[in-house]
C-alpha positions, -999 to +999 in steps of 0.1 A: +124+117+545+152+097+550+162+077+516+177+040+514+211+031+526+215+073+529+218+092+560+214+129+549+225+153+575+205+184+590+236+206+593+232+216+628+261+209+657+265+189+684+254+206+718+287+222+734+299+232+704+313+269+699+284+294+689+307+311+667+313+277+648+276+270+646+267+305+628+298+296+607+277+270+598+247+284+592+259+311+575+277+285+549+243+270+545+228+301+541+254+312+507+249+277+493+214+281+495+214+311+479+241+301+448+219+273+441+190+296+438+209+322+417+218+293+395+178+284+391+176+324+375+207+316+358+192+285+342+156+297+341+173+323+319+190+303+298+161+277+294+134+304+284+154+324+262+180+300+242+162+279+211+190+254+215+189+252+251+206+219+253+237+232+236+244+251+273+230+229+292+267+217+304+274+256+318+239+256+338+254+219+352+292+241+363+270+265+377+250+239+395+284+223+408+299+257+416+270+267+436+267+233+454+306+229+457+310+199+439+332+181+420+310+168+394+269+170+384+255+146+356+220+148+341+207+113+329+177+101+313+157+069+323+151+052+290+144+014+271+178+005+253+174-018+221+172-047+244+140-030+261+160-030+295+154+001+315+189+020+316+203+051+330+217+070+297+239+102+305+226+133+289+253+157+298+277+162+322+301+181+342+338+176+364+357+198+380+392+199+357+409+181+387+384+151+388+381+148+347+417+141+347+411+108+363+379+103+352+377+068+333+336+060+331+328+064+296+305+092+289+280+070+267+277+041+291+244+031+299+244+020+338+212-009+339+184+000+362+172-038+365+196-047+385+192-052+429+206-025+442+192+003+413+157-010+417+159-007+452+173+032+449+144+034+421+117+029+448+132+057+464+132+082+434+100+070+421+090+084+455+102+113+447+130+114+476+166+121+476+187+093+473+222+095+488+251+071+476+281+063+491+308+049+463+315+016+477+278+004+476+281+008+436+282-024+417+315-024+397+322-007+370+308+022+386+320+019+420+355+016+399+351+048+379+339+069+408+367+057+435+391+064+407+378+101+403+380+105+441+342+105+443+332+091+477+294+098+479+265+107+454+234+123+459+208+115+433+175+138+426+147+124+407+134+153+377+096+141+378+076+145+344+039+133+349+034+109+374+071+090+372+108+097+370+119+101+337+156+117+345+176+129+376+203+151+391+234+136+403+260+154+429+293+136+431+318+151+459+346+138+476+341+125+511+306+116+528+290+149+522+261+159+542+231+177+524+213+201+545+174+203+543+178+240+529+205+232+507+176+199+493+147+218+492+167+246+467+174+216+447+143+208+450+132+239+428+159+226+404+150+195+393+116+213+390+127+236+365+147+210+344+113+189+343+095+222+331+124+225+303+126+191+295+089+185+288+094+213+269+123+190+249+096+163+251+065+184+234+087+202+208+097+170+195+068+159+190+059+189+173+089+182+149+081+143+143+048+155+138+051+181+109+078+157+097+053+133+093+029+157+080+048+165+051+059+132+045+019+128+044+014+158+020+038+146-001+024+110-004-005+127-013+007+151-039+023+120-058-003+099-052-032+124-070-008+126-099-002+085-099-043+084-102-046+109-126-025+090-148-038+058-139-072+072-150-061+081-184-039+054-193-067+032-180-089+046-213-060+038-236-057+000-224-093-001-223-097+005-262-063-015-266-072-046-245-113-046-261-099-042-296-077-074-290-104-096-279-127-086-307-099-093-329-090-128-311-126-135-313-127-134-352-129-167-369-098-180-397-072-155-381-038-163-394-019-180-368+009-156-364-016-128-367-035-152-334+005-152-321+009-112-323-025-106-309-020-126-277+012-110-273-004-075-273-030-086-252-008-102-226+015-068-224-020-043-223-025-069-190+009-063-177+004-025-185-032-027-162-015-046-137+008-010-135-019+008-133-035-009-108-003-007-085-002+033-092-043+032-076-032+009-050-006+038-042-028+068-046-047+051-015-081+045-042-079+013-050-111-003-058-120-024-028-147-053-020-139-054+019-150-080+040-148-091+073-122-118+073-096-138+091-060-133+089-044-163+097-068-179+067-056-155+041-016-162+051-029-202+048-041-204+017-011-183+003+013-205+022+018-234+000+023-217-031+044-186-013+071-214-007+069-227-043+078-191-050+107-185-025+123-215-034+144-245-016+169-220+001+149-196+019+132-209+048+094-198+053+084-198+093+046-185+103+039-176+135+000-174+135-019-160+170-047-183+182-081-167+181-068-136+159-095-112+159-114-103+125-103-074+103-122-057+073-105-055+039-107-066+005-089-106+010-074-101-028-058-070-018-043-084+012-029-114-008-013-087-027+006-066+004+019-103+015+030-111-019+051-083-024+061-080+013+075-116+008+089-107-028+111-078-013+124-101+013+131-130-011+153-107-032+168-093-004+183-129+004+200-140-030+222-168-010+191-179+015+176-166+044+144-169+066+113-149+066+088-149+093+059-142+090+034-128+125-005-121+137-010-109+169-037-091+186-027-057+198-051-036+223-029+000+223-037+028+243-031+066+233+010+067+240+011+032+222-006+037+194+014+071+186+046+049+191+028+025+168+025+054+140-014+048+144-040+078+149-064+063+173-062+037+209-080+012+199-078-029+191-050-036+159-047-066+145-003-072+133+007-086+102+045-089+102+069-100+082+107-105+090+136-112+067+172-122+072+185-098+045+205-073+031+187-048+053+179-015+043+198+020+054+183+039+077+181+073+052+161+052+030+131+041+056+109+070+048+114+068+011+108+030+001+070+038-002+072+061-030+066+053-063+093+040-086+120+043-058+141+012-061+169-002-044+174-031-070+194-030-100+178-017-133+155-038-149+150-061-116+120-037-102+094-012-112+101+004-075+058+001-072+055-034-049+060-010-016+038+014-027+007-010-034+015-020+002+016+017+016-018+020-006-039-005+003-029-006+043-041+032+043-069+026+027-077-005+044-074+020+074-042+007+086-006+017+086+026+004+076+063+010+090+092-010+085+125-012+108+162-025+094+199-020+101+221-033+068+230-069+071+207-073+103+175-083+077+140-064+077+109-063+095+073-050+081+047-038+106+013-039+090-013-028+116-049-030+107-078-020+128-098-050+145-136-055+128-164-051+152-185-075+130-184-114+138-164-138+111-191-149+084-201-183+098-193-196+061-175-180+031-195-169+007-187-187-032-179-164-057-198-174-091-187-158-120-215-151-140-219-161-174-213-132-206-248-137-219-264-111-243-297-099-245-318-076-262-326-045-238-316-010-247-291+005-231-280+045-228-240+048-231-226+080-220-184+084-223-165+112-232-138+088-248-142+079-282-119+050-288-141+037-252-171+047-264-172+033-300-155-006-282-181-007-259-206+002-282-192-027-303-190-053-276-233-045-263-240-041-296-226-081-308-245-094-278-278-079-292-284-049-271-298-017-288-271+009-278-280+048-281-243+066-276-237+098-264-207+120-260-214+139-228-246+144-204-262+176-222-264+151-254-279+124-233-304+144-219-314+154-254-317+121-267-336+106-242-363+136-245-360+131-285-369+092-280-398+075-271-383+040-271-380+024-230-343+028-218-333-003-198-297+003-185-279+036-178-237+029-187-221+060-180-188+071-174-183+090-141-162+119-147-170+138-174-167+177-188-199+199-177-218+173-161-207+143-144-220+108-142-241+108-110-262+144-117-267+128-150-280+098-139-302+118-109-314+137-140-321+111-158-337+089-134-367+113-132-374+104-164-361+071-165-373+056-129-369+024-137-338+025-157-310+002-140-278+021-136-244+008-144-213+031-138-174+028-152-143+046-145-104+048-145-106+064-114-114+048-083-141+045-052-128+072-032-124+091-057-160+081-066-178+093-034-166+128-031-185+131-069-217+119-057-214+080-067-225+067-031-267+069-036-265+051-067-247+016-058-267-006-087-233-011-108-195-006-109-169-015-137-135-005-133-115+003-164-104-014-181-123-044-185-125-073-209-154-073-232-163-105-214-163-090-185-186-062-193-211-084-208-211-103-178-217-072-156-242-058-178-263-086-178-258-094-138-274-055-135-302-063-157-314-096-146-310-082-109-341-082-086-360-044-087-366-029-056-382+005-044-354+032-043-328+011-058-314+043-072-316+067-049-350+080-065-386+077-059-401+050-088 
């Protein structure tokens, strides 16, 4: 096939010409042909064996020209530059020592494929055919550079992986030179062999990014079981701290500065929980109530009060899709990610800025939603948020997720706002990245997968239920003694008959040893021995009516895996307010019975 503006020649003579001239010829064909193919063994070689094959790819490129009798090869990649224009970028090349001399195209150029004349050669290549160049139909600089070197002509061979061109061979020479069909269809076993080797580039580097991301992954993990473990324990201490201090605040007569000290323990125990709940929110466990919900609402309602927060010098600009499709997540959790999202970018601007903030619906197929850092194609919903900052150095992009990692000066930042963030988008089932250059500002990606249920045609009202008493009895089982003698303290004020026990062997025992209906099963979940749920499915057989009411420090993922999920009547997260667990209690008790409520027959 004949390529654009190219006129590649067969090799043979003109009729009349001398035979001894024509097997010249032929015979020159002939040892070109076979130096090119020695140089596919020499670079098949090289490829197969060498673990850094890239470090000689320049000597398999002088063999190339040597063979060919050339005076210069380049290998060049077809890629998006950070504008997103398709560009030629130069992998490696080679000159012959007389044409470097004068060679004065900068290696690291990026020649633009968008332009006339390279689109038209790019039909040509996408083809799959030969392309052959002479100098002066180059748009400057190139034409420049080449004319300078002495290059007249250049013949350029596309390197096909899949079912496009992603790179190609180029053969500068001096003069029009005419390719012969053997000498192309050689090359042709060339470019084959650099696609072979360069998906091979192309598939171990996906290897690498993805056991880079792997243990990135492991190691989120590791540090985030250890953040939930001790958001667990320290959970029981501000339990018995924060319970204590609203029995105590509740006590009639109380000195004033005695009233004065209390609150001031009470409001550090809730800055202490609000920790807490960060550290579960970056173990990936926080306690969620997802729903399906809109967006574009949630950024709403927070938008008035965000730009109290920013202040008069930072400019707040939203950029809301129309007809944003519906995502499933907890909407106080999500007020939370944009909060601190919004936070970082504020104190990233101490002299003034703007921050954008973006939904968008995103359908991604399998290569986009790898780019996108997401496991499955599939229907996203973005969340983004862009700042006109400090930026952020590139070394630190994988570590601001971590806990207690910081870039702010000591005492401005606990280093756990990113980490919620990282938290709650993986467990909302989404994923997080973040792109910055220093002084250039950030951008947050927040992708979140699209919810196949319809928006509720009407938000449901939250009503916060009243702490009433009453006078049922209730089984409390909890390992923790400062937990177990408050609770016991706050059912037993609000008229409830309380039988405590330390651990699920004990509770068993009492209930055998008393003949007294048990209303209300309030156990803690994990225990020594025997856990919350095979207590309760223990107990339940001899309780079948007994409601069921379970608390923890851990959290509802942690929950499942220990056998939580069949018994759904009740969950309290620790810690709670006395107020609150009143109020819970109660809502348990008074709700409607039905068959099989708890997982066993009644």
């Amino acid at each position: 096939m004949r390529p654009m503006g190219s006129s590649l020649g067969s090799g043979r003579t003109a009729p009349g010409v001398d035979h001894d001239l024509e097997r010249a010829q032929a015979e020159e064909e002939l040892r070109r042909r076979s130096a090119i193919l020695e140089t596919v063994g020499f670079a098949s070689s090289h490829f197969l064996r060498s673990a850094k094959w890239e470090q000689g790819l320049r000597d398999v490129l002088e063999h190339l020209g040597r063979a060919t009798n050339v005076v210069r090869v380049d290998l060049c990649d077809r890629v998006l530059n950070s504008e997103g224009r398709p560009v030629l970028r130069l992998r490696e090349e080679w000159s012959h020592p007389a044409v470097a001399a004068r060679w004065s195209f900068t290696a690291h150029r990026e020649v633009p494929l968008d332009e006339p004349v390279f689109r038209r050669w790019g039909e040509a290549l996408s083809a799959g055919e030969p392309v052959f160049i002479r100098t002066y139909e180059l748009p400057e600089p190139e034409r420049v550079a080449f004319s300078t070197a002495g290059i007249g002509s250049l013949l350029l061979l596309p390197i096909i992986l899949g079912k496009q061109w992603s790179s190609l061979l180029g053969f500068g020479d001096v003069g029009e030179r005419r390719w012969s069909a053997g000498e192309l269809e050689a090359l042709r076993t060339v470019t084959d062999l650099f696609a072979a080797a360069l998906d091979r580039v192309r598939i171990e580097a996906a290897l690498r990014e993805s056991e880079a991301q792997l243990q990135h992954s492991q190691k989120m993990e590791a540090v985030g079981r250890l953040a939930g473990g001790v958001a667990h324990d320290f959970n029981n201490l501000l339990l018995a701290i924060q319970g204590r201090t609203e029995l105590l605040l509740a006590e009639p007569d109380l000195p004033a500065q005695v009233m004065s000290d209390l609150a001031e323990i009470r409001a550090a125990a809730s800055r202490a929980a609000t920790l807490t709940r960060q550290l579960l929110a970056f173990s990936r466990r926080p306690l969620m109530e997802p729903q399906v919900l809109d967006l574009n609402q949630v950024v709403r309602q927070m938008e008035s009060m965000v730009r109290r927060l920013l202040g008069e010098d930072i400019i707040l600009v939203t950029r809301l899709a129309p007809d944003l499709w519906p995502v499933q997540a907890d909407p106080g959790h999500l007020e939370q990610v944009l909060m601190n999202l919004l936070v970082n970018a504020r104190d990233a601007m101490p002299e003034g800025g703007a921050i954008t903030i973006e939904t968008a619906n995103l359908e991604l197929d399998r290569a986009a939603a790898r780019r996108q850092g997401v496991g499955e194609a599939g229907s996203y919903i973005l969340l983004q948020v862009t700042d006109t900052g400090c930026g952020i150095p590139a070394s630190l992009h994988e570590r601001i997720f971590e806990p207690f990692f910081t870039t702010k000066e000591q005492g401005k930042g606990t280093g756990l706002g990113l980490s919620m963030v990282w938290g709650i988008v993986k467990q909302s089932g989404g994923h997080v990245s973040v792109s910055s250059t220093v002084g250039m500002g950030a951008t947050f990606r927040i992708l979140l997968p699209r919810s196949a249920a319809p928006l509720p045609t009407s938000p449901a009202v939250a009503v916060k239920p009243e702490p009433l008493g009453g006078t049922e009895t209730i089984m409390l089982v909890e390992d923790d003694a400062a937990v177990r003698s408050l609770v016991r303290k706050v059912l037993e004020r609000r008229g409830y008959t309380v039988l405590e026990a330390t651990n699920g062997a004990e509770a068993i025992q009492l209930v055998e040893s008393y003949p007294v209906r048990i209303d209300l099963i309030l156990t803690d979940v994990v225990m020594p021995d025997l856990n919350g749920p095979t207590l309760v499915e223990r107990l339940t057989q001899r309780l079948p009516h007994a409601r069921v009411l379970f608390m923890s420090g851990y959290t509802d993922q942690d929950l499942n895996g220990r056998g939580v999920e069949p018994f759904r009547a009740g969950f309290i997260s620790k810690p709670f307010s006395p107020d609150l667990l009143a109020a819970k209690v109660r809502s348990i008790l008074d709700s409607p019975w039905s068959e099989n409520e708890n997982g066993i027959s009644s």
